[in-house]
N, CA, C and O atoms as a GROMACS GRO file, in nm:
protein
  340
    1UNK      N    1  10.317  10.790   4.723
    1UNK     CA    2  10.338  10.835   4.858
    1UNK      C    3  10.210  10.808   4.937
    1UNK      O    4  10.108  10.839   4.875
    2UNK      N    5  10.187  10.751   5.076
    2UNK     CA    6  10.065  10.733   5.109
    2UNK      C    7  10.032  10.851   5.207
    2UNK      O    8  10.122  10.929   5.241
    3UNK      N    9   9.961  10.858   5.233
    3UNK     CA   10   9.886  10.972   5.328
    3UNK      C   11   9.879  10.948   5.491
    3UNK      O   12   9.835  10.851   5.553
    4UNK      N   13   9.944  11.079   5.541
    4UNK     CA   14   9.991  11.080   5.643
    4UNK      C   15   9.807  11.066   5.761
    4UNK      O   16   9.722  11.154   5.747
    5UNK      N   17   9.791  10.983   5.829
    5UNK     CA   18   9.627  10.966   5.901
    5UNK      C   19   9.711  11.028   6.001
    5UNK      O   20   9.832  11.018   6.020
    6UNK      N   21   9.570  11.135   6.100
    6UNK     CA   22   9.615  11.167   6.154
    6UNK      C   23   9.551  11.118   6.295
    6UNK      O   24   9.609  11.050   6.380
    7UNK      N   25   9.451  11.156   6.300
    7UNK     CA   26   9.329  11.067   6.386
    7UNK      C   27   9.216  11.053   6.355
    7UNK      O   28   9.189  11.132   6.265
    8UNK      N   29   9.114  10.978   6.387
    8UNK     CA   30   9.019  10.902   6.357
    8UNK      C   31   9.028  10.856   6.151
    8UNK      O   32   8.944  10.866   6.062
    9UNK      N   33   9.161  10.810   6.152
    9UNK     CA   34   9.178  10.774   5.990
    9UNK      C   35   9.094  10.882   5.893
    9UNK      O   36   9.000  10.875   5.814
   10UNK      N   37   9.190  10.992   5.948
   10UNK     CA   38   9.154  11.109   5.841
   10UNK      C   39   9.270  11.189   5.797
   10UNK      O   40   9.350  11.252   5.867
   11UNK      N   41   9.265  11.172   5.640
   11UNK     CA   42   9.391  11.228   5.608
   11UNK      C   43   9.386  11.397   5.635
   11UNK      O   44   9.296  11.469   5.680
   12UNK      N   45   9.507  11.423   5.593
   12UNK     CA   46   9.533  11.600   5.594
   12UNK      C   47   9.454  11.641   5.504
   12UNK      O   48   9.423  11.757   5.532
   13UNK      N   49   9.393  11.601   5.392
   13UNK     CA   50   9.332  11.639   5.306
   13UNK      C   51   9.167  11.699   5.365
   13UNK      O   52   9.108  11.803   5.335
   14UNK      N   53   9.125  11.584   5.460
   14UNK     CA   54   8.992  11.576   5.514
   14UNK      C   55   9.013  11.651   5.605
   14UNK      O   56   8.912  11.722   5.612
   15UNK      N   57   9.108  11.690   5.708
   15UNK     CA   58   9.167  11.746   5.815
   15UNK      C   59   9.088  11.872   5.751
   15UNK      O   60   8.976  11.896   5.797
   16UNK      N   61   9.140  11.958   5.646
   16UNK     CA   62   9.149  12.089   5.576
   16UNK      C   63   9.040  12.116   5.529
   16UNK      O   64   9.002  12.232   5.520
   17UNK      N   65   8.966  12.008   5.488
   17UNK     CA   66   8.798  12.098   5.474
   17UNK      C   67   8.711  12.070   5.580
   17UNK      O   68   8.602  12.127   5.572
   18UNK      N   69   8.726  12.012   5.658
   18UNK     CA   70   8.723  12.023   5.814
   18UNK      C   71   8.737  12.174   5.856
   18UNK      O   72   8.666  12.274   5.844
   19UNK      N   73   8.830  12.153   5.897
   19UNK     CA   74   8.873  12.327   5.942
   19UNK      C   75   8.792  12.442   5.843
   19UNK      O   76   8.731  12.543   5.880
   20UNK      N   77   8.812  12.392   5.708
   20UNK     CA   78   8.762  12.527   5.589
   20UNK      C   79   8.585  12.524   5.649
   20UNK      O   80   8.521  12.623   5.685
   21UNK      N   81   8.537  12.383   5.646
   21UNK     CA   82   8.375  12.413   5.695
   21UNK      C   83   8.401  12.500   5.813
   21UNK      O   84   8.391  12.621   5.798
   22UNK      N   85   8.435  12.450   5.934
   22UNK     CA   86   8.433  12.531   6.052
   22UNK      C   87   8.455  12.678   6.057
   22UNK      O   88   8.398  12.767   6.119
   23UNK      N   89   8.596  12.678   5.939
   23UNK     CA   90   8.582  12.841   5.926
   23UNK      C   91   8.474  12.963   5.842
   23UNK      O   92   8.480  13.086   5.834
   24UNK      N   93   8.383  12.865   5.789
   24UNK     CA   94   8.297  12.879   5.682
   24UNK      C   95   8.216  12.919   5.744
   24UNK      O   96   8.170  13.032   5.729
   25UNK      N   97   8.163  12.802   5.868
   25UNK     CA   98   8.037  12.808   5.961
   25UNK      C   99   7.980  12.896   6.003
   25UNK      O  100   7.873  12.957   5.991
   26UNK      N  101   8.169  12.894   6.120
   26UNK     CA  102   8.178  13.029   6.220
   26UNK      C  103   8.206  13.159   6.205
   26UNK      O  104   8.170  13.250   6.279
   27UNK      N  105   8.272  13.165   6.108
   27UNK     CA  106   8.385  13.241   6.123
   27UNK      C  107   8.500  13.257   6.181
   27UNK      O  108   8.544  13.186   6.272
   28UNK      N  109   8.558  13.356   6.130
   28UNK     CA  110   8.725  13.372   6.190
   28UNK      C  111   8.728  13.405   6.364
   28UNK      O  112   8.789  13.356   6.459
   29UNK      N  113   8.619  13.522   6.343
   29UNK     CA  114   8.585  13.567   6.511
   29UNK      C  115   8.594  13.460   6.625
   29UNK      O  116   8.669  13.443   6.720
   30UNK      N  117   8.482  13.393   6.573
   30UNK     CA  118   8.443  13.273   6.664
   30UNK      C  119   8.533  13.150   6.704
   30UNK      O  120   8.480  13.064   6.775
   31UNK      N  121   8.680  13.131   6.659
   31UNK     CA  122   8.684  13.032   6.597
   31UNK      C  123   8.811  12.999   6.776
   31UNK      O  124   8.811  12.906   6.857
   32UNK      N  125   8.908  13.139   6.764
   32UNK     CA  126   8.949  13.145   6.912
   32UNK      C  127   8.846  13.119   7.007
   32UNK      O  128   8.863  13.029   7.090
   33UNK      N  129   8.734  13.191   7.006
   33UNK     CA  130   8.627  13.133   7.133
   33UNK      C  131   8.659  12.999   7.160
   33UNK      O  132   8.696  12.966   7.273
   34UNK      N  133   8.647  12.905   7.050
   34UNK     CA  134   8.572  12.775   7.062
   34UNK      C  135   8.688  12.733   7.097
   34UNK      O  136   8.665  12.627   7.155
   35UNK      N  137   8.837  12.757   7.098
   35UNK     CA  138   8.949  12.672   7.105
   35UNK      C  139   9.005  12.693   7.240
   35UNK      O  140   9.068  12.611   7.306
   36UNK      N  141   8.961  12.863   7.284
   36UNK     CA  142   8.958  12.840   7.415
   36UNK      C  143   8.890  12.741   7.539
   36UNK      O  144   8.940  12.683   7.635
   37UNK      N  145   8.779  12.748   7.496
   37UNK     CA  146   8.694  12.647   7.528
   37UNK      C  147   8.722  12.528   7.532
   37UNK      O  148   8.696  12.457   7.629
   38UNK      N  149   8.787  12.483   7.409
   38UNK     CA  150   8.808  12.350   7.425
   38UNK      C  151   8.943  12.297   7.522
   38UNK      O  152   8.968  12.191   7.579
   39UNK      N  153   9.028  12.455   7.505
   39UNK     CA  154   9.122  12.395   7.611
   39UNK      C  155   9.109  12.409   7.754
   39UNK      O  156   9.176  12.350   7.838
   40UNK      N  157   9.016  12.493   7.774
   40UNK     CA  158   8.938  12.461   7.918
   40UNK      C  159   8.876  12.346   7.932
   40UNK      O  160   8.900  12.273   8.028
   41UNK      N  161   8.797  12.318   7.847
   41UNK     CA  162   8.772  12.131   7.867
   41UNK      C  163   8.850  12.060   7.870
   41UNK      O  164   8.822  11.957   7.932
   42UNK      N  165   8.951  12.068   7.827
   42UNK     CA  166   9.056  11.957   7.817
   42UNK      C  167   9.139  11.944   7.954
   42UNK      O  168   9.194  11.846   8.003
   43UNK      N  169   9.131  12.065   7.994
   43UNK     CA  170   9.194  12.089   8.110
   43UNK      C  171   9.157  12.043   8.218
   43UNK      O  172   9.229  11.992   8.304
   44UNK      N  173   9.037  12.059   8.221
   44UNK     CA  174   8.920  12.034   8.322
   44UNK      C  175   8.931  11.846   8.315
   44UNK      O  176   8.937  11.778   8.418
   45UNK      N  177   8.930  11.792   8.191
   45UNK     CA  178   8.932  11.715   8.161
   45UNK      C  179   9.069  11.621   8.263
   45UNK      O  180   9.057  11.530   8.345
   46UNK      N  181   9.146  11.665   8.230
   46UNK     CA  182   9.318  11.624   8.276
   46UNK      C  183   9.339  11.652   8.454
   46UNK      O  184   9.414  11.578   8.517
   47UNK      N  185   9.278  11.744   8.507
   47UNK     CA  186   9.261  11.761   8.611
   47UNK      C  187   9.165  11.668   8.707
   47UNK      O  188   9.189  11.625   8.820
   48UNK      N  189   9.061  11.652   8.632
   48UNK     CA  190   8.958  11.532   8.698
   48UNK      C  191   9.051  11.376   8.714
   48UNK      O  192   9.053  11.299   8.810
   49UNK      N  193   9.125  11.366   8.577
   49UNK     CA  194   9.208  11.231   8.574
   49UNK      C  195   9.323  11.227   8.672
   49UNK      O  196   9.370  11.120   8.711
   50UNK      N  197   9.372  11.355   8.714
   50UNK     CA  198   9.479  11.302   8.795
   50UNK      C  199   9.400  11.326   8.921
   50UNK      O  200   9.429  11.229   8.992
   51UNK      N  201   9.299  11.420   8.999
   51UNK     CA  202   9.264  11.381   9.089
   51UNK      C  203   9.196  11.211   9.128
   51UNK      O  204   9.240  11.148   9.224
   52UNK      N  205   9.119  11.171   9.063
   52UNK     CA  206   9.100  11.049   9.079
   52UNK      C  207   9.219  10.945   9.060
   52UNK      O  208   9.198  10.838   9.117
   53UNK      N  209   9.340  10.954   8.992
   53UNK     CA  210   9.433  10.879   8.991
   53UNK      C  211   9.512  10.892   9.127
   53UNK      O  212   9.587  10.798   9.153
   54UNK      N  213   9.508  10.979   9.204
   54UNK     CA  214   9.584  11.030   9.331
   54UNK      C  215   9.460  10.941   9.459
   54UNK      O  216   9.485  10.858   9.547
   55UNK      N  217   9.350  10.992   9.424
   55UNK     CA  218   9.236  10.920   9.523
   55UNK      C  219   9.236  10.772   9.521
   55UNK      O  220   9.183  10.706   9.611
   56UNK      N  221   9.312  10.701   9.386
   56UNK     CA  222   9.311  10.589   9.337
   56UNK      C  223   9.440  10.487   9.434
   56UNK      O  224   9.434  10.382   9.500
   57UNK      N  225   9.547  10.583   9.399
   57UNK     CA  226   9.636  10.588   9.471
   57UNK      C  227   9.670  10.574   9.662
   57UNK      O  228   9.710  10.496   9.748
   58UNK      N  229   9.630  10.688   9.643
   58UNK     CA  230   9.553  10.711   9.781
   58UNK      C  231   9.492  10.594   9.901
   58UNK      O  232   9.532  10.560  10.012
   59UNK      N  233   9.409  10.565   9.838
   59UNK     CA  234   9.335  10.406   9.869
   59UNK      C  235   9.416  10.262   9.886
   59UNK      O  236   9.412  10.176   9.973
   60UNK      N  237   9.491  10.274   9.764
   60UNK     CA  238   9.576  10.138   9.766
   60UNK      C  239   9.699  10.200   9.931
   60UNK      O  240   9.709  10.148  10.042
   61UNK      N  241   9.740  10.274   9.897
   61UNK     CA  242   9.864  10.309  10.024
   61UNK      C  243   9.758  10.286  10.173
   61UNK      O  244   9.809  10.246  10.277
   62UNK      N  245   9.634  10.312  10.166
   62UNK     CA  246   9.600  10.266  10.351
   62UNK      C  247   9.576  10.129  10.316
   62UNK      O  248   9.580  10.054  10.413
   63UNK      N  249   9.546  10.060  10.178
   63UNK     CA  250   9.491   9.908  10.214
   63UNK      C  251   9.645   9.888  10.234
   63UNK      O  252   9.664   9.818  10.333
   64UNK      N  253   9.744   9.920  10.180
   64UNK     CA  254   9.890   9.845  10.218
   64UNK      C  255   9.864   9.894  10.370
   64UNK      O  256   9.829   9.789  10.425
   65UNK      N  257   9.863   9.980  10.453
   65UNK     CA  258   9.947   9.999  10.559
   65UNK      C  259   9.832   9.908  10.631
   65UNK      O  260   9.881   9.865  10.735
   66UNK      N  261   9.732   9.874  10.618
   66UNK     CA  262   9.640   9.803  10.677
   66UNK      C  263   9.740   9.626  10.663
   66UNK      O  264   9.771   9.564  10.765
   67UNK      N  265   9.767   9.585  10.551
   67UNK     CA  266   9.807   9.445  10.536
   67UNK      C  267   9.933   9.417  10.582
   67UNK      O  268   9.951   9.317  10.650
   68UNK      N  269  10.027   9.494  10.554
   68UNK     CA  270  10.155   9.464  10.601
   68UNK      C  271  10.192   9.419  10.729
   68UNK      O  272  10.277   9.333  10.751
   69UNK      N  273  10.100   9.500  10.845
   69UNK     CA  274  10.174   9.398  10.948
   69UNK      C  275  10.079   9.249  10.924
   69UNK      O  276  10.107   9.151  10.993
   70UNK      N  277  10.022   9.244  10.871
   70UNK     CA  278   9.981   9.141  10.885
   70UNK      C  279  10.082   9.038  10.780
   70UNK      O  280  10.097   8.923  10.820
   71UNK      N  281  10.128   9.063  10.692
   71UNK     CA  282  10.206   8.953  10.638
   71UNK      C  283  10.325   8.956  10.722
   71UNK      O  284  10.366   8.848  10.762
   72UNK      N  285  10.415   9.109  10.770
   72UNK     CA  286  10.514   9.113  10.861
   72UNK      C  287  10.512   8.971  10.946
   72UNK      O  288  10.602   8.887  10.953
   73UNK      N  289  10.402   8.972  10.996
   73UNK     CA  290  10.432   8.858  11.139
   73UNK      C  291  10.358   8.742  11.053
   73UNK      O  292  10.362   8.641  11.122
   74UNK      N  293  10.305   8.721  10.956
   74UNK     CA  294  10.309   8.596  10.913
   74UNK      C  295  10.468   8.546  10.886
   74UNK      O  296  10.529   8.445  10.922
   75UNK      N  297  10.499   8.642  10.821
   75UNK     CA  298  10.666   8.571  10.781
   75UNK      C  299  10.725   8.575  10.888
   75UNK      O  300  10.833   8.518  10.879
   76UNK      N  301  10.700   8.628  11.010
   76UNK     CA  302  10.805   8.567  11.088
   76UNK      C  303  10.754   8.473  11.168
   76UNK      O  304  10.835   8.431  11.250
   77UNK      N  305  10.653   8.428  11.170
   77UNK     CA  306  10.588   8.322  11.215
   77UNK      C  307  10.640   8.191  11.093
   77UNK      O  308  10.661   8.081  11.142
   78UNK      N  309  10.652   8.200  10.995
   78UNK     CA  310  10.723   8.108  10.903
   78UNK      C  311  10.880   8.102  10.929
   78UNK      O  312  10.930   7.989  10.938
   79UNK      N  313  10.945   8.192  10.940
   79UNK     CA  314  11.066   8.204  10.959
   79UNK      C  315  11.119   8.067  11.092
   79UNK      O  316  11.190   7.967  11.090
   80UNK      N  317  11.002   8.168  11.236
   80UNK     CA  318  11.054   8.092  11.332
   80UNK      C  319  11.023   7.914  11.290
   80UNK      O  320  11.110   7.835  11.329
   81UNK      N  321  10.918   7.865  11.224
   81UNK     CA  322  10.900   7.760  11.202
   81UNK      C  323  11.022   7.654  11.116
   81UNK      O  324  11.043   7.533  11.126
   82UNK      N  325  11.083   7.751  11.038
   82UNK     CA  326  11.151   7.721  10.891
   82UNK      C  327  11.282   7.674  10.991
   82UNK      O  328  11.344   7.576  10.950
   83UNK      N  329  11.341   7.748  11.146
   83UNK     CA  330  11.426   7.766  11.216
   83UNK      C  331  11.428   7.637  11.305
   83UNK      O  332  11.532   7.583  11.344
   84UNK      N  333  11.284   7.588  11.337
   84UNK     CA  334  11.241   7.482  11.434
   84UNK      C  335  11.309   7.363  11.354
   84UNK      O  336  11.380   7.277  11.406
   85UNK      N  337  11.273   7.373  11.201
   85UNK     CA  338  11.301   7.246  11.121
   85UNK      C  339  11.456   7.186  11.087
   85UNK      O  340  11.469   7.083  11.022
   0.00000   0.00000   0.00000
């Protein structure tokens, strides 16, 4: 049977004395602290990514409203030409 990796190519095996050090380290007490924590980072984390993906966003929608008329009346400047021919 091969071994299920879970991330950074570490089996469940390594996963578990992982955790056993940490619980070794810290303790049991400590151990919610740190996970709160981390899901406040993560959060913080996920929040920074979609604001900049929206600002990202954001940006491209005025360069469109900036270009469009400008291709608008190119194509119909092609059109009327395409009409001449």
């Amino acid at each position: 049977m091969s071994p299920v990796y879970l991330f950074f190519n570490l089996g469940g095996g390594e996963i578990f004395f992982v955790f056993l050090f940490v619980l070794l380290l810290f303790g049991a007490n400590k151990i919610p602290e740190f996970a709160r924590g981390l899901g406040k980072g993560i959060r913080y984390i996920k929040d920074a990514t979609q604001d900049i993906q929206s600002d990202i966003k954001n940006s491209v929608d005025d360069i469109k409203k900036d270009v469009d008329p400008g291709i608008s009346d190119i194509k119909k400047e092609i059109d009327d030409k395409l009409k001449n021919i």
